[in-house]
C-alpha positions as CSV (number, residue, x, y, z in Angstrom):
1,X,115.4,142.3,101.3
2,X,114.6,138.9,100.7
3,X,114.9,135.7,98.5
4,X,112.5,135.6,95.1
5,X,109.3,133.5,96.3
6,X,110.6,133.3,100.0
7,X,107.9,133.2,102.8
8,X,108.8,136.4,104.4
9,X,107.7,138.6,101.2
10,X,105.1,136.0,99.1
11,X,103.6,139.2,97.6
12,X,102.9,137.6,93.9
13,X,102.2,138.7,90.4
14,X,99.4,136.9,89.6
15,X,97.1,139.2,88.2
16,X,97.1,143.0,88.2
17,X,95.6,142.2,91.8
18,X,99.4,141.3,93.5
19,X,101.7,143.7,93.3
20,X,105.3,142.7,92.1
21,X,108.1,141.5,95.0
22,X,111.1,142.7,96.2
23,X,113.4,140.2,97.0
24,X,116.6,139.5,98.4
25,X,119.2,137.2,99.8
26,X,117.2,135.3,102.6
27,X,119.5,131.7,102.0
28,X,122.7,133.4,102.6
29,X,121.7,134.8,105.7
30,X,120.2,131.8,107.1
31,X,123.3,129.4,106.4
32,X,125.2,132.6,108.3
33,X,123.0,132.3,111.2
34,X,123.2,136.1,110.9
35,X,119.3,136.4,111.1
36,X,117.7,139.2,113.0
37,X,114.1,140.0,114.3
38,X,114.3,143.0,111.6
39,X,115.0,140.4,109.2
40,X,112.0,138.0,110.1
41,X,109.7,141.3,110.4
42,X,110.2,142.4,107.5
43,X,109.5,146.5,106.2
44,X,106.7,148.9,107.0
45,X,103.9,147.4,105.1
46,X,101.9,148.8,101.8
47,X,98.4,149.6,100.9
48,X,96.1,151.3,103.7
49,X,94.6,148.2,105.3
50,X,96.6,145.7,107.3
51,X,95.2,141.9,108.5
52,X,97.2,140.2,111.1
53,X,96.2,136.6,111.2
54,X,96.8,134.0,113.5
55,X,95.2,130.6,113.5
56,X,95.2,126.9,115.0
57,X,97.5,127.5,117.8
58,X,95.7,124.6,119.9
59,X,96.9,126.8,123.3
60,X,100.6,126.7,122.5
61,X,102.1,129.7,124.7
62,X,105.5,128.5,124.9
63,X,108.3,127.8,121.7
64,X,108.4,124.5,121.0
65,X,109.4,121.8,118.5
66,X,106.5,121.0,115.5
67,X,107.8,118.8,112.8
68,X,105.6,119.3,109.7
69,X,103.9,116.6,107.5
70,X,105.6,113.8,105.3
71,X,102.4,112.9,103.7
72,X,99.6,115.2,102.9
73,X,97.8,113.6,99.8
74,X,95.2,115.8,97.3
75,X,92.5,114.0,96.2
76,X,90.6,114.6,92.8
77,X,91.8,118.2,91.0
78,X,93.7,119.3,93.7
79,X,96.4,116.5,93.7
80,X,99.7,118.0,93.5
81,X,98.2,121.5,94.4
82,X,99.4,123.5,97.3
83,X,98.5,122.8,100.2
84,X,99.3,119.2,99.4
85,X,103.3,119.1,98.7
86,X,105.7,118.1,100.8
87,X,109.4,118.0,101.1
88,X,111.2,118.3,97.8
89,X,108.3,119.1,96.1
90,X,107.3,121.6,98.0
91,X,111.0,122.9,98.1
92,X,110.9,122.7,94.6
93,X,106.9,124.6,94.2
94,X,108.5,127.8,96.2
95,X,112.1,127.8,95.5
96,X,113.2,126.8,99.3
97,X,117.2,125.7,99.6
98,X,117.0,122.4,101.3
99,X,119.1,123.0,104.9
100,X,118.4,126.4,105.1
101,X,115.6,128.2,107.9
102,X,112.7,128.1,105.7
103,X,113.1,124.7,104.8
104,X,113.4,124.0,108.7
105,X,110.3,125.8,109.1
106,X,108.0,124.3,106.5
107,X,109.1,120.9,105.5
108,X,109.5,117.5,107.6
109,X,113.0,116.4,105.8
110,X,116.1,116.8,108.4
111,X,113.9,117.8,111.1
112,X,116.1,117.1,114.0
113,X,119.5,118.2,112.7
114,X,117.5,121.7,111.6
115,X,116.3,122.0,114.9
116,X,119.4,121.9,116.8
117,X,120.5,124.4,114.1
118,X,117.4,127.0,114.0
119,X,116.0,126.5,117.4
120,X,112.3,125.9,118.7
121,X,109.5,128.0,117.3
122,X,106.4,130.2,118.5
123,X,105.6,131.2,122.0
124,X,103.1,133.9,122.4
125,X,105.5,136.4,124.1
126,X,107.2,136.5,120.1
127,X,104.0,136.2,118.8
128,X,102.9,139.5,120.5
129,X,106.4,141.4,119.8
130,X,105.6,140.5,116.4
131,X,102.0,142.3,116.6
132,X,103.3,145.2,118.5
133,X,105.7,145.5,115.9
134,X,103.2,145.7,113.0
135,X,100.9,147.8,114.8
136,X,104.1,150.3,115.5
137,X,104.1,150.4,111.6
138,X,99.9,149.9,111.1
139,X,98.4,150.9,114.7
140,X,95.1,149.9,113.1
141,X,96.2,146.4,112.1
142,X,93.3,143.9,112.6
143,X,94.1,141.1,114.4
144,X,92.5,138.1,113.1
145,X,91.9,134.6,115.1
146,X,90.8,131.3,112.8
147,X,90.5,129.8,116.0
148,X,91.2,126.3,117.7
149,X,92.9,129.0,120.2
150,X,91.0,127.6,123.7
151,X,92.3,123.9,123.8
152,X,95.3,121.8,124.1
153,X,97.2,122.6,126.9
154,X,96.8,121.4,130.4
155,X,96.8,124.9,131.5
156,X,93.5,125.4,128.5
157,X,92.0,122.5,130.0
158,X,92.2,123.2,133.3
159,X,91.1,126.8,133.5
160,X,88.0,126.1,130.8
161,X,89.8,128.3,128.0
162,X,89.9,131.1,130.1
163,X,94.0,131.7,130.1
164,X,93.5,131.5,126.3
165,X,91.0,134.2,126.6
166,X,92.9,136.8,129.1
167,X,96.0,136.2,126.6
168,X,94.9,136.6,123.2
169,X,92.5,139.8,124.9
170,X,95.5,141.3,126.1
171,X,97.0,141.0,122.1
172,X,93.9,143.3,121.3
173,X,92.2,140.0,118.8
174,X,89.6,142.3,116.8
175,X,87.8,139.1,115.9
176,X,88.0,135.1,115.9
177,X,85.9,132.2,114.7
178,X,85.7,128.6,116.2
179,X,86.3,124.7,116.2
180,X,87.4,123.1,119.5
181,X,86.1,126.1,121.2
182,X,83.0,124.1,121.5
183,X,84.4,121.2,123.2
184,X,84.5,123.3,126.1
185,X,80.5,123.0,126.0
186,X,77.5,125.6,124.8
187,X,77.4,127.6,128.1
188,X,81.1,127.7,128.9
189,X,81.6,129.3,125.2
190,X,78.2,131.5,125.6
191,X,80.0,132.8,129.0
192,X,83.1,133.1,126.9
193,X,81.2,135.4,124.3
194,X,79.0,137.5,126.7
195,X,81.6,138.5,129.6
196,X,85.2,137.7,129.0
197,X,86.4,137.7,125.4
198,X,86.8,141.1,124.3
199,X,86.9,140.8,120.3
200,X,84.1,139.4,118.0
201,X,83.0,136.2,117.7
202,X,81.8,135.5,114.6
203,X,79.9,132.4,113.0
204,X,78.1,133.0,110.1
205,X,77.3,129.3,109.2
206,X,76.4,128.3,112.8
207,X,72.8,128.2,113.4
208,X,70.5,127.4,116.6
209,X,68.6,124.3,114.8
210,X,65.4,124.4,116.7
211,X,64.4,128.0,115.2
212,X,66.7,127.4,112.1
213,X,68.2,130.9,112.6
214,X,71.8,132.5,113.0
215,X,73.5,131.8,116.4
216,X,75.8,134.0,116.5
217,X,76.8,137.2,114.9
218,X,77.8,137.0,111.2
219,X,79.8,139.5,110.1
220,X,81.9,142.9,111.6
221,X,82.2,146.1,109.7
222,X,85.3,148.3,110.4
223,X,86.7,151.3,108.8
224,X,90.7,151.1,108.0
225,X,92.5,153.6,105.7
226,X,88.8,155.4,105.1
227,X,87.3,152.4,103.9
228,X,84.6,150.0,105.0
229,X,85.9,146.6,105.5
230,X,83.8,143.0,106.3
231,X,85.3,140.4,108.0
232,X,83.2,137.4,108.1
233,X,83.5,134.1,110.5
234,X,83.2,130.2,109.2
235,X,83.1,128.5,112.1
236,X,84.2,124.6,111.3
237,X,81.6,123.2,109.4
238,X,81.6,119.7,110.9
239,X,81.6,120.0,114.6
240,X,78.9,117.7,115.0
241,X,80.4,115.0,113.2
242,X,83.9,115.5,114.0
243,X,83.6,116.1,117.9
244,X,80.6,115.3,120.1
245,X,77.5,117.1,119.3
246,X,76.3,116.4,122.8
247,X,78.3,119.4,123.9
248,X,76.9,122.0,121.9
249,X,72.8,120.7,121.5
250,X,71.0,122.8,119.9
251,X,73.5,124.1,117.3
252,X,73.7,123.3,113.7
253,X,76.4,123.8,111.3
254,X,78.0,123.3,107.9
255,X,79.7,124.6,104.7
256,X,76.1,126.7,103.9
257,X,77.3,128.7,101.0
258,X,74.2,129.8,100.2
259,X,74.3,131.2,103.2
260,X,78.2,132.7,102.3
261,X,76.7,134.4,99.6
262,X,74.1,136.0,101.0
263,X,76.3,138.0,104.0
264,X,78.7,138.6,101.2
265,X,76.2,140.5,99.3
266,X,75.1,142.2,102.6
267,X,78.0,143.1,103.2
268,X,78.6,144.6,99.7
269,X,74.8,146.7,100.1
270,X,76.1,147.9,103.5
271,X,79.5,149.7,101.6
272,X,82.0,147.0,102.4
273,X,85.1,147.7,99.7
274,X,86.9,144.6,100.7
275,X,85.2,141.2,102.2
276,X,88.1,139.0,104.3
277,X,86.7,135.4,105.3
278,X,87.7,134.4,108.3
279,X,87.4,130.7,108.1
280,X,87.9,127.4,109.9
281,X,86.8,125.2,106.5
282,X,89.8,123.3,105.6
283,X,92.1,124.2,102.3
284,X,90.3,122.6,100.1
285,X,86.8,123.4,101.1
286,X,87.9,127.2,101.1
287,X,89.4,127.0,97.8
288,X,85.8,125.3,96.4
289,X,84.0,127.7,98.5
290,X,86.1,130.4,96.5
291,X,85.5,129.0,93.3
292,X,81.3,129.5,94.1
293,X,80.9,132.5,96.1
294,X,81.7,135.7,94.6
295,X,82.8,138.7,95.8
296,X,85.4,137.4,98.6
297,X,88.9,139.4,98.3
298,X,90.8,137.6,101.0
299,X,89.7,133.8,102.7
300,X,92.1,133.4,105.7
301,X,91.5,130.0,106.0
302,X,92.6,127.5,109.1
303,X,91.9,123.9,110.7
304,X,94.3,122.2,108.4
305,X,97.3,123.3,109.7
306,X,98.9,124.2,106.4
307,X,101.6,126.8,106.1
308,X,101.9,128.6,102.3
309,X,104.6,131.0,101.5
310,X,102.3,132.8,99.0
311,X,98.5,133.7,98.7
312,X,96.9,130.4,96.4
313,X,94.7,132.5,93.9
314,X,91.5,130.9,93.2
315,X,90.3,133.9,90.5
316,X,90.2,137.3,92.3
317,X,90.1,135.9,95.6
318,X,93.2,135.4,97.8
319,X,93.7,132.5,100.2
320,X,95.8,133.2,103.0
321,X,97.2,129.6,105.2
322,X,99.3,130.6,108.3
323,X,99.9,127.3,109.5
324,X,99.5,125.9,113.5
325,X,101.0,126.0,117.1
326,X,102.3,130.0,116.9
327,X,105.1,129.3,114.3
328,X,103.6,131.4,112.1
329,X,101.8,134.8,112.0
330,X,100.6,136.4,108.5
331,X,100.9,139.7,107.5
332,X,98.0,141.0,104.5
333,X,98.7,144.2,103.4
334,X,95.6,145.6,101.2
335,X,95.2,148.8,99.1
336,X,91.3,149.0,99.5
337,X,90.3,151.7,97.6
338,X,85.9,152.4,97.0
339,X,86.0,150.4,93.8
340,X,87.5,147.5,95.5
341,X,91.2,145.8,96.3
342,X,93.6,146.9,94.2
343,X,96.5,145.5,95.7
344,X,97.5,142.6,98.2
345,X,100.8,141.6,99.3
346,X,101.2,139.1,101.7
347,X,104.2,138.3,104.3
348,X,104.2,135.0,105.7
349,X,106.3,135.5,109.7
350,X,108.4,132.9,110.7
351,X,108.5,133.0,114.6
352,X,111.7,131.7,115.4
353,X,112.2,132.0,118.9
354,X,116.1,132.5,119.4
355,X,115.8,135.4,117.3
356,X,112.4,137.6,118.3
357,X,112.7,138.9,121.7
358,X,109.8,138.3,124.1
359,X,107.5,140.7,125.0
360,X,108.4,141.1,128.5
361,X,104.6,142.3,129.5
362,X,103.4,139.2,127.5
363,X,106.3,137.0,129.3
364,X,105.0,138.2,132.3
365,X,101.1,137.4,131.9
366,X,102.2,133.5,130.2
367,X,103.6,132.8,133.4
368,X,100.7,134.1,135.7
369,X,98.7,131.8,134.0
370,X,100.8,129.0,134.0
371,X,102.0,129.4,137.3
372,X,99.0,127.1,139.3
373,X,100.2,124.0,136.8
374,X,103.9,124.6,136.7
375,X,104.8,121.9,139.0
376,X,102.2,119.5,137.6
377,X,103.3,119.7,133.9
378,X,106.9,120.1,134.7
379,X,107.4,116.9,136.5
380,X,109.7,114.1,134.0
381,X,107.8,110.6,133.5
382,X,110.1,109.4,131.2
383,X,112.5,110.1,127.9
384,X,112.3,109.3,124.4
385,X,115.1,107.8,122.2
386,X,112.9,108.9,119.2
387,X,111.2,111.7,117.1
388,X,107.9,112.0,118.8
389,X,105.8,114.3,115.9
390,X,102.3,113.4,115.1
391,X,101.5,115.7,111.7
392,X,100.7,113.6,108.8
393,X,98.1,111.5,106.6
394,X,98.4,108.7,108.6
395,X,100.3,107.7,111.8
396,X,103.1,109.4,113.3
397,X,105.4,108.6,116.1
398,X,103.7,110.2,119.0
399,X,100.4,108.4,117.8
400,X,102.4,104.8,118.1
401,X,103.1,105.8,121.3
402,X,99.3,106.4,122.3
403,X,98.3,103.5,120.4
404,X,101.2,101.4,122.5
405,X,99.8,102.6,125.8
406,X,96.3,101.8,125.0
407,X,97.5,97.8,123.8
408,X,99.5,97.6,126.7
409,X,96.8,99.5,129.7
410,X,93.8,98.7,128.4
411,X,94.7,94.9,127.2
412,X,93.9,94.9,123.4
413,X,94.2,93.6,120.3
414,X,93.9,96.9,118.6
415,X,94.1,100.2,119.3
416,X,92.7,103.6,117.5
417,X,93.8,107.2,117.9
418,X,92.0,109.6,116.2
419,X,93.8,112.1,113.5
420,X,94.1,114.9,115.3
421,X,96.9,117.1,114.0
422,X,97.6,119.1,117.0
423,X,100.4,118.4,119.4
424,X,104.0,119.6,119.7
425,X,106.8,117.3,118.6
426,X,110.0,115.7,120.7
427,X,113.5,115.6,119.9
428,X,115.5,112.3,120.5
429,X,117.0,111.9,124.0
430,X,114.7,114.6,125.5
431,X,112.8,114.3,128.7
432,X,109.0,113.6,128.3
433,X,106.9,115.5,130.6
434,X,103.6,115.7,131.6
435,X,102.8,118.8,130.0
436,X,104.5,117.0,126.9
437,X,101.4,114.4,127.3
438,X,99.0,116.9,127.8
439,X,100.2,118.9,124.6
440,X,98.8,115.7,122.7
441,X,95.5,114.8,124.8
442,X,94.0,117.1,126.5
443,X,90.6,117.9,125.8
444,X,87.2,117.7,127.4
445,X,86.3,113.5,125.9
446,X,89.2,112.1,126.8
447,X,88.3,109.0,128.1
448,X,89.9,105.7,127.1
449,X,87.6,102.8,126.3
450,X,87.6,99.0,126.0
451,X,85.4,97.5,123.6
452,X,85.0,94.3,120.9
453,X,84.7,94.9,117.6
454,X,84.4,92.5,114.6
455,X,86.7,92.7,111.6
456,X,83.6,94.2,109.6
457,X,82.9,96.9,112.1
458,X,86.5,97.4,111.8
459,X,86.5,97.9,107.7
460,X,83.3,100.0,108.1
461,X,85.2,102.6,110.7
462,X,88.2,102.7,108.4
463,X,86.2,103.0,105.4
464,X,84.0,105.8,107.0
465,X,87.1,107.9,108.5
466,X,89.1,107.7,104.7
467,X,86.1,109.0,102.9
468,X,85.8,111.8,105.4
469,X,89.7,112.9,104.6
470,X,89.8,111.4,100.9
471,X,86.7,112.4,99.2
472,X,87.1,113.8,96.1
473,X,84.3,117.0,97.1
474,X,85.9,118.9,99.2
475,X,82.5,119.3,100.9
476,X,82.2,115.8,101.8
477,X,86.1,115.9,103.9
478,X,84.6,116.1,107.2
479,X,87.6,114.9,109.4
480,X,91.1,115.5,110.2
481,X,93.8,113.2,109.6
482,X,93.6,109.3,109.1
483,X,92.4,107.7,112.3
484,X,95.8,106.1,113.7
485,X,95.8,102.2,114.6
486,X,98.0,100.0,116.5
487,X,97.8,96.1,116.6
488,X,96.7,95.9,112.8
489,X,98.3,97.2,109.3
490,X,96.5,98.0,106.2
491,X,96.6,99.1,102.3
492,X,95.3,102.5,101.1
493,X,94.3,103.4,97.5
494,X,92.7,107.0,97.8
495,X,91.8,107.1,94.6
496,X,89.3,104.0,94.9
497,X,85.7,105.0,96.1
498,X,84.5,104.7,99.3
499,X,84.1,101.1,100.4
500,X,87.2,100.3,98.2
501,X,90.2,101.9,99.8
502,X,90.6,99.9,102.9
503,X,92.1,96.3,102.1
504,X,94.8,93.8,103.3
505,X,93.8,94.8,107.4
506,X,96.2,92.4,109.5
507,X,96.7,91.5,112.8
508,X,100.1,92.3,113.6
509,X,100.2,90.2,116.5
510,X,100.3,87.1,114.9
511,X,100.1,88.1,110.4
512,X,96.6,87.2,110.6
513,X,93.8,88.9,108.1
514,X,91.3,90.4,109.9
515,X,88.2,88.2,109.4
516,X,84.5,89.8,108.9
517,X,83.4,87.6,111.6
518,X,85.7,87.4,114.0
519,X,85.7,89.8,117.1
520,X,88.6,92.0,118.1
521,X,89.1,93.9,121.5
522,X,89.4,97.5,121.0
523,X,90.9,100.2,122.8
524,X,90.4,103.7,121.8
525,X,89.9,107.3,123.1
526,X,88.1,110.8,121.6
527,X,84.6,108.7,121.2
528,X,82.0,111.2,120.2
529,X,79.6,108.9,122.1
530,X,78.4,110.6,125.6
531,X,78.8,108.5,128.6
532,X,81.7,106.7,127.3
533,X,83.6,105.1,130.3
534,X,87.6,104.6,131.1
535,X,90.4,106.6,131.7
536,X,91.4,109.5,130.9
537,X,94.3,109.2,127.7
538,X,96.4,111.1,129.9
539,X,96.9,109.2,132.5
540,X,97.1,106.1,130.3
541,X,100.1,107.2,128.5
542,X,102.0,108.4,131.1
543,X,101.4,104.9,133.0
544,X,103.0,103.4,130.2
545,X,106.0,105.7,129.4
546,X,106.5,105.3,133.3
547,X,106.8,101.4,132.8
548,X,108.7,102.1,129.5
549,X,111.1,104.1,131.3
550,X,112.8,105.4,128.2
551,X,110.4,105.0,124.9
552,X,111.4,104.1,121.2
553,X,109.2,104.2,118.6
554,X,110.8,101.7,115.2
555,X,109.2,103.2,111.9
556,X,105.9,102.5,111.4
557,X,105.8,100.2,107.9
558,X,102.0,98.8,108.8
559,X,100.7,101.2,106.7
560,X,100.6,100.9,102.6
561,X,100.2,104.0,100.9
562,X,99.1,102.9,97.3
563,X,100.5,105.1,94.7
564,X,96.9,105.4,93.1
């Protein structure tokens, strides 16, 4: 039994839709270190329809370290609203003791003491004793992928997605939708789809944008516990601005909830009791998308990384966030009955890794596909004196670091990282290895260019990339995190317009403004532009943490964060 509102059993009474908890003493047995896999599990489930989801684990196979954010700002009506506490506030929101596993888990305060206390989290090996172990319970548990599964791990790179692929195939993935996917380019993903993944893949908002018709499939129909059941895929709505569109030509995307809608009501005509969303949107954009399309029972909804202990109600529809990087998987019990969903209850599943015990066949399969890289990523370039974590609204440590190298290699004024939130974090006085590096860059754009900029181009890039995180329309938040900067600081009011927010840049250098007029060197990596020239970011870094020898990272104050 577990703790009232605790992550393991987040099965709420809002509604007659949740059923009522059980609870019981989750804090006590985390402050004895007494906890067991049983314990993380949790019971045999209810209902007659199980969901497994898993989402945004950015090719994570091994446990590792992921500090979650310090800043994650709502905009407009959903300031303040879950997903967008952190720390107290969030303790507060779901009745977490500060010290104890869960707060480990899903807050940022004493990261480092908590993880020398609760250990590293995910690997896929737990991930798939974790499965096995609902499926024991539920053999016909679906297991759902939000995607961001192919990329960021040398080993991802390197192989084109395809040990990504064998693994999550060998977890028996019923069906997955995409983001960076794509990055691998059209035909790699079309030979993904057509010969090697086994499960659906599912895009009901991508479209081929010559003919102006779907792209891929929309929609899967299974029958669990005697009922029809419709799992649709939202593939990330944005790709083309967000990532280079030059890698997927042809393709069109977006929100489209007209188009939402419509396969809902489809799959309504075609019998479907329950419709589950299977979505890459964003938070917020699933909780508007919610709020407008009818009929939806469960969103599980990924991209922004967010992990809630309980289902966020937006009226009879159920969002389910499972967070990033394997730490989490989600459990969604449903009593579907032919009227409908009568019941949901919802177990958020911590993966710690000391506790769950690989899955030795799993184990076994990691390796094979690790083993061509093992020397490569395993080799030490240097050590870090500091918490390396990037997570967050603006910059985080292992971003300064980035932005460092790029000042240093590439000879600039300035440097900019794009906001990408994926990437394991570091503890102090740990050993940086290559595959550490690669954890944080690697992708298929990763070249590092040089370039000048004036102090207006500047404002308007800044200006353009808050907008794209801060609007107040969900719709219009196209990006990820705040593009990261070295060599310059900066004020932030998000709830100005657009055009407004950006003020006070300055040249850290020297304490200079940035003038309109005057032009900057640049360095930067990730450019959407095809044909961009320079190194990879890879090798940039490590060139620099070489030279560094041991790296430390003072806290980053260049950054105001206006109160509003």
């Amino acid at each position: 039994m577990i703790a009232r509102r605790h992550f393991l059993q987040a099965s709420l009474a809002t509604s007659a839709l949740i059923g009522a908890s059980g609870f019981g003493n989750w804090s006590r047995l985390a402050a004895q270190q007494t906890l067991s896999q049983d314990d993380l599990i949790g019971p045999d489930g209810s209902g007659n329809v199980t969901l497994i989801h898993i989402t945004d684990i950015h090719a994570q196979t091994q446990p590792i370290w992921f500090r979650e954010p310090e800043i994650n700002l709502g905009v407009g009506d959903v300031a303040g609203l879950p997903p967008h506490l952190t720390g107290d506030a969030f303790r507060k929101a779901f009745g977490i003791e500060k010290g104890s596993a869960m707060d480990y888990a899903l807050t940022y305060d004493d990261f480092v003491a908590l993880a020398k206390t609760y250990g590293k989290m995910g690997g896929l090996d737990r991930i798939s004793t974790v499965v096995k172990a609902i499926r024991a319970d539920r053999p016909d548990a679906l297991l759902l992928d939000g995607g961001d599964t192919w990329q960021g791990s040398l080993p991802a790179l390197r192989s084109n997605g395809a040990d990504m692929v064998k693994l999550f195939n060998a977890l028996k993935t019923d069906a997955m939708t995409a983001h960076w996917e794509f990055t691998l380019g059209l035909d790699r993903v079309n030979e993904i789809i057509e010969g090697e993944f086994a499960g659906a893949f599912l895009g009901a908002n991508i479209f081929d944008a010559t003919w102006d018709e779907p792209a891929y499939e929309p929609m899967t129909m299974v029958e669990r516990g005697g009922q029809q059941i419709a799992i649709i895929g939202q593939a990330f709505p944005y790709l083309p601005i967000a990532n280079p569109s030059w890698l997927f030509p042809d393709l069109s995307f977006g929100v489209r909830q007209e188009r939402m809608a419509a396969v809902v009501q489809e799959a309504r005509d075609a019998g479907a009791a329950a419709v589950v969303v299977l979505s890459h949107n964003g938070f917020d954009v699933d909780r508007q998308m919610a709020a407008n399309v009818p009929g939806i029972d469960v969103i599980l909804t990924g991209h922004t990384h967010d992990a809630i202990p309980e289902p966020v109600m937006v009226g009879q529809t159920a969002l389910i966030a499972s967070g990033s990087h394997g730490k989490f998987v989600s459990r969604v019990d449903l009593d579907v009955q032919s009227d409908g969903v009568k019941a949901i209850n919802h177990r958020l599943i911590p993966i710690f890794s000391d506790v769950i015990t690989p899955d030795a066949e799993m184990t076994a399969m990691v390796d094979e596909t690790r083993a061509p890289y093992a020397d490569e990523m395993a080799e030490v370039v240097g050590r870090t004196s500091s918490l390396l974590y990037r997570r967050g609204n603006f910059n985080g440590t292992w971003d300064d670091l980035i932005c460092n190298a790029l000042i240093s290699q590439r000879e600039a004024d300035i440097a900019l990282s794009p906001g990408f939130r994926w990437g394991a974090s570091l503890l102090p006085d740990q050993d940086i290895t290559r595959e550490d590096i690669f954890n944080v860059t690697a992708m298929s754009y990763p070249n590092a260019y040089r370039t000048e900029m004036s102090g207006e181009q500047l404002h308007l890039i800044m200006e353009d990339v808050a907008d794209n995180l801060f609007n107040p329309d969900p719709y219009y938040q196209q990006g990820g995190d705040m593009v990261r900067v070295g060599g310059m600081g900066y004020r932030i009011d998000v709830s100005q317009p657009q055009g407004s927010r950006i003020t006070d840049m300055t040249l850290l250098r020297d304490g200079t403004p940035i003038e309109p007029d005057k032009t900057y060197n640049v360095a930067g990596w990730a450019s959407v532009n095809e044909g961009t020239e320079g190194p990879p970011i890879w090798e940039v870094v490590e060139a620099h943490i070489r030279e560094q020898g041991d790296v430390s990272i003072d806290p980053n104050a260049s950054v105001d964060v206006a109160a509003g």
